[in-house]
KEZA-153407 format. One record per residue (C-alpha): residue in one letter; x, y, z. Coordinates in steps of 0.5 Angstrom, whole numbers. Each point is the difference from the previous one (the first is absolute). Example, Ala and Ser with C-alpha at 12.3 -4.5 7.8 and 13.67 -1.06 7.14 Angstrom:
2
@aa:A	px:25	py:-9	pz:16
@aa:S	px:2	py:7	pz:-2
END
This chain:
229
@aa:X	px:94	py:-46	pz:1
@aa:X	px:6	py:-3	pz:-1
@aa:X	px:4	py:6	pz:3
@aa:X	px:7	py:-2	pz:4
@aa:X	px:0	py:0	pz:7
@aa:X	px:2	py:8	pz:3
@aa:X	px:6	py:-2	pz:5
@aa:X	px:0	py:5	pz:6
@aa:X	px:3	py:6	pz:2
@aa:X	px:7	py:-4	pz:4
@aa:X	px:0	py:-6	pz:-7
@aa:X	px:3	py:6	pz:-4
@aa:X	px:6	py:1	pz:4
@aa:X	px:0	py:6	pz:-3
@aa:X	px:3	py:-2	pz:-6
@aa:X	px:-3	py:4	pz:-7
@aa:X	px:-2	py:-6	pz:-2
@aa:X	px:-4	py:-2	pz:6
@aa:X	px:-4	py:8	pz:0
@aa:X	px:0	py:-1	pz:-8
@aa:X	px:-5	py:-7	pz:1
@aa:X	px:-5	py:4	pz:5
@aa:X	px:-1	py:-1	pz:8
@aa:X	px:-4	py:-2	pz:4
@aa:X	px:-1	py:6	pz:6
@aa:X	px:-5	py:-3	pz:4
@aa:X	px:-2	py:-5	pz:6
@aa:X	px:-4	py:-6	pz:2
@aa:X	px:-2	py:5	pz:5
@aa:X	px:-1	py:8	pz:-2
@aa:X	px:-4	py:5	pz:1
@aa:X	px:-2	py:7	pz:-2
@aa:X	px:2	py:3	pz:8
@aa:X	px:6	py:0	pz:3
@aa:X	px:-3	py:-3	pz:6
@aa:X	px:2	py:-6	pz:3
@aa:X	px:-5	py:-6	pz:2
@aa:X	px:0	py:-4	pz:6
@aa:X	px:7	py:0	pz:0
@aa:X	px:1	py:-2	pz:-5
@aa:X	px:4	py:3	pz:-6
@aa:X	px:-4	py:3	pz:-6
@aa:X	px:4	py:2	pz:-6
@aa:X	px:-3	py:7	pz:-2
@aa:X	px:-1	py:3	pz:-6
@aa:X	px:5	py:6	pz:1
@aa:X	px:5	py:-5	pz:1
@aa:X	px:0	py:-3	pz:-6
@aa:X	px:-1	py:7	pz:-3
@aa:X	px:6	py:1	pz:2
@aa:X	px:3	py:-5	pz:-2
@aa:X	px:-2	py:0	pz:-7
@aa:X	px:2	py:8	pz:0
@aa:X	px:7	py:-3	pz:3
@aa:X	px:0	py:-5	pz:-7
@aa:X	px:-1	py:6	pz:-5
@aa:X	px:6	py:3	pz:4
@aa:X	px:5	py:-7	pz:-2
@aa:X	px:-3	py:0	pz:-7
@aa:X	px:2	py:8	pz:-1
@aa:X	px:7	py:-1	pz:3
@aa:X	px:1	py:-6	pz:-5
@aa:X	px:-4	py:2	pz:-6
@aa:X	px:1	py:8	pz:1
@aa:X	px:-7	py:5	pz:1
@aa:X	px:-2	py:0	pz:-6
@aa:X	px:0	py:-8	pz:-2
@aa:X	px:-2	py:-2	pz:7
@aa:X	px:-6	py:5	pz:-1
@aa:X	px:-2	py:-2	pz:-7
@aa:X	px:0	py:-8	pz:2
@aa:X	px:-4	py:2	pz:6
@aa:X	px:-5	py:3	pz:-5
@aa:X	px:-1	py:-5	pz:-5
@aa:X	px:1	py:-6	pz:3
@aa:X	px:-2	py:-1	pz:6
@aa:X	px:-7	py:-1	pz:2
@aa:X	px:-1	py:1	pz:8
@aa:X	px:-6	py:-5	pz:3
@aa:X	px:-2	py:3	pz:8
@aa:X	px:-5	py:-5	pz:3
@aa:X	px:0	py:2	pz:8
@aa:X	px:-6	py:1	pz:5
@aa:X	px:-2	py:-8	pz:2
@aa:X	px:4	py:1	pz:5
@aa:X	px:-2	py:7	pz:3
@aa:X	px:-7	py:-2	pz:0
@aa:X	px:1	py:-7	pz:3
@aa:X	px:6	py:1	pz:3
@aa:X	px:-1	py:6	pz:3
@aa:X	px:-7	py:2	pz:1
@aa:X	px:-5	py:-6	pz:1
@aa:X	px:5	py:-4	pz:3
@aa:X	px:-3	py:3	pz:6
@aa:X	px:-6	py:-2	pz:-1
@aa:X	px:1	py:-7	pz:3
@aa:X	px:7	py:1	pz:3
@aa:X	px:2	py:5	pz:6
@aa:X	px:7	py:3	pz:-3
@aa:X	px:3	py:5	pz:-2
@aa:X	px:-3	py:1	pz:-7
@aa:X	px:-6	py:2	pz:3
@aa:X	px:4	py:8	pz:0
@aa:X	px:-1	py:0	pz:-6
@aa:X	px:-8	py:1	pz:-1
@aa:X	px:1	py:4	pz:7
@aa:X	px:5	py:4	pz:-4
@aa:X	px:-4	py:1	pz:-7
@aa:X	px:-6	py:-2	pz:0
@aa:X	px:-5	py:-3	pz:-4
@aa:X	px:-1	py:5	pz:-5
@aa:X	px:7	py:4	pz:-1
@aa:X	px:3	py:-7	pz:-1
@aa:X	px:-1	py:-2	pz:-7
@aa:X	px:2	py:8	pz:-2
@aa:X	px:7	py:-1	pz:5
@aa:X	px:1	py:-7	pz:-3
@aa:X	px:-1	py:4	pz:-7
@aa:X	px:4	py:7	pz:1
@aa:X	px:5	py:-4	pz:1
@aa:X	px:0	py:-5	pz:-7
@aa:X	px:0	py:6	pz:-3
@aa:X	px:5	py:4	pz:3
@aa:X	px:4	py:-7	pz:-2
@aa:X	px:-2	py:1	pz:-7
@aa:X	px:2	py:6	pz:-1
@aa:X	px:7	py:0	pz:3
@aa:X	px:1	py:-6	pz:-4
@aa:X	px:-2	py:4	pz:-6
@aa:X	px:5	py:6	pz:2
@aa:X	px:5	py:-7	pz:-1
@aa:X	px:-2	py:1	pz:-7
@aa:X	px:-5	py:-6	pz:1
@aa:X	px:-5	py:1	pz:-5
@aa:X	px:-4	py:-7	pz:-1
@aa:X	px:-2	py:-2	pz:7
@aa:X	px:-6	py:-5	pz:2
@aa:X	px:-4	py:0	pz:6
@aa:X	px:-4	py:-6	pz:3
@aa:X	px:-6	py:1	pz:4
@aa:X	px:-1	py:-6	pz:5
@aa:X	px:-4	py:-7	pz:1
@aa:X	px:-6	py:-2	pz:3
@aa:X	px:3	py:0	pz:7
@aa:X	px:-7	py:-1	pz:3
@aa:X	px:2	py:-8	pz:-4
@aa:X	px:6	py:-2	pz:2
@aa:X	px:0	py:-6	pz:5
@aa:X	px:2	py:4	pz:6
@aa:X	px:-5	py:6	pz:-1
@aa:X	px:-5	py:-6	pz:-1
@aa:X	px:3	py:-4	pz:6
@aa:X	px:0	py:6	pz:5
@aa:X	px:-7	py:3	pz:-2
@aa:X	px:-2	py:-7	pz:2
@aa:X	px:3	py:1	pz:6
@aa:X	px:-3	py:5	pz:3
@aa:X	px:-8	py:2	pz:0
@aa:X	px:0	py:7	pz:-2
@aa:X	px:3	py:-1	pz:-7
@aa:X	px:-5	py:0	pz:-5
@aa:X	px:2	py:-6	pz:-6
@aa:X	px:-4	py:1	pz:-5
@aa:X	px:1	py:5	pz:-7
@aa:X	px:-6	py:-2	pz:-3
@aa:X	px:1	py:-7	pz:-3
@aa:X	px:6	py:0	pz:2
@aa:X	px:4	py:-4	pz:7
@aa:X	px:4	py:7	pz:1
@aa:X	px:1	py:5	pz:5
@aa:X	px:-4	py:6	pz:-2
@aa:X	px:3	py:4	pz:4
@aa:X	px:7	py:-1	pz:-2
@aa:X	px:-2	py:0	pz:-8
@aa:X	px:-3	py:7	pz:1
@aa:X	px:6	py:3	pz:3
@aa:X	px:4	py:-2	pz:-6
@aa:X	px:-4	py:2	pz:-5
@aa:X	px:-1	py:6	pz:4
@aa:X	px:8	py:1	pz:-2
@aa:X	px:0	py:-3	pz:-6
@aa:X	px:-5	py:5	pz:-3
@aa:X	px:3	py:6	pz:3
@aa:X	px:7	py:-3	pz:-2
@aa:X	px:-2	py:0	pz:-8
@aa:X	px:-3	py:6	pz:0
@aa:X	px:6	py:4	pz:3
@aa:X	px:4	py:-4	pz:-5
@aa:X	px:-5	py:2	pz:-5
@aa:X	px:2	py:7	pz:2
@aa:X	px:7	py:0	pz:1
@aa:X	px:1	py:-4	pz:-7
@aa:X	px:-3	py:8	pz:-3
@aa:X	px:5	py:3	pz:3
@aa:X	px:6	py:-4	pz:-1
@aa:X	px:-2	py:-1	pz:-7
@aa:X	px:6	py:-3	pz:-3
@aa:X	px:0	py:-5	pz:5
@aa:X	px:-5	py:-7	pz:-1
@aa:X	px:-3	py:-1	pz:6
@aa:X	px:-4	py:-6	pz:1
@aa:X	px:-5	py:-3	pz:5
@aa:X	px:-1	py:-7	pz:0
@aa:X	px:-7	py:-2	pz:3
@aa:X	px:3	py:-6	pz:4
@aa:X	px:-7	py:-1	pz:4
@aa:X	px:-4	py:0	pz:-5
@aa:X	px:3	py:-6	pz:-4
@aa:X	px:2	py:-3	pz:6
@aa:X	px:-9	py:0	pz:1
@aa:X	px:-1	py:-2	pz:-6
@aa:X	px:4	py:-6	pz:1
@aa:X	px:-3	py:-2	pz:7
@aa:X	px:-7	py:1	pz:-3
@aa:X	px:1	py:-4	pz:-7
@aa:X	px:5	py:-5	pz:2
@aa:X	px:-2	py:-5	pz:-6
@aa:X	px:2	py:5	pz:-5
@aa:X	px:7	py:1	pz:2
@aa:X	px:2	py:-10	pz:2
@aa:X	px:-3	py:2	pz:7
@aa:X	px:-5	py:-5	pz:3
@aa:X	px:-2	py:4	pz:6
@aa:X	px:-1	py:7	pz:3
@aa:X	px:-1	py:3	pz:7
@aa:X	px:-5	py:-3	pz:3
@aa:X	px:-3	py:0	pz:6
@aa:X	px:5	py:-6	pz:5
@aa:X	px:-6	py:-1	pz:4
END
């Protein structure tokens, strides 16, 4: 698209010019739940919430509430995109693995756990507007079910099934995320009526990536998912 490269949070130095140009709050690893995964470290979304808000603190110390609060509302975009690694992460890990992450389904449960993920975006959201972000977009996420490792696991194990119709992808994985993603776009949707000054957009991640998976040759691909065997 042609668009510069956000640098992250720390590459500001937190200098105006730096918070001016944009920051990237995220991680390579990030999750909707603040809950840890086999040890290992995951940023969540709170945090960098929290670092965001901490943001919009400096910038109303350096430019006064009222200029601060105006630069955010007319010039700032917000893009959220999370949850890949709660469902990978966190809740089918410990499908193939005895770890820690198996609490987490223990905790929440199949059907409750898109709705947590969900309640907690939009609190996100809506905290973030009370920041006087008013353009926010929110990303759905990818055919998890499609990705070398869901692929490379589910053939590892005989109780998974593979096949999503004509498509080498994990079902069982692919149906979960669009379970959160329709949840996620009609809770936006709602939301989006209720904070009316606000633009909140749901970017439908999946369903891109599927017409890319399913039609590579439209888009310089020369093949798709198929089966390995």
């Amino acid at each position: 698209m042609g668009l510069p490269k956000i640098p992250p949070l720390y590459a500001g130095n937190g200098t105006i010019e730096g918070l001016m140009s944009g920051l990237n709050f995220g991680s390579s690893k990030a999750t909707i739940l603040n809950t840890p995964a086999n040890g290992i470290g995951f940023q969540a979304l709170n945090q960098q919430l929290r670092q965001a808000i901490e943001t919009f603190q400096i910038l109303q110390l350096q430019l006064g509430h009222q200029n601060a609060g105006h630069l955010i509302q007319s010039s700032s975009v917000f893009y959220l995109s999370l949850g890949k690694d709660d469902y990978i992460n966190l809740f089918f890990l410990d499908r193939h693995h005895h770890s820690s992450s198996g609490v987490v389904r223990q905790k929440h449960g199949s059907p409750s756990f898109p709705r947590i993920l969900v309640n907690q975006i939009t609190q996100a959201i809506k905290d973030l507007y009370n920041a006087n972000a008013r353009k926010i977009i929110c990303v759905g996420i990818g055919p998890l079910g499609c990705a070398p490792r869901s692929l490379w696991e589910a053939y590892d194990s005989s109780t998974t099934k593979v096949s999503d119709g004509d498509n080498y992808c994990v079902k069982e994985i692919n149906d979960a995320i669009l379970e959160y993603n329709a949840i996620l776009s009609q809770r936006l949707y709602n939301l989006s009526l209720e904070l009316l000054d606000a633009q909140i957009i749901f970017c439908d991640a999946y369903q891109g990536m599927m017409e890319i998976i399913t039609r590579p040759a439209l888009y310089g691909l020369t093949s798709r998912v198929d089966d390995p065997d």
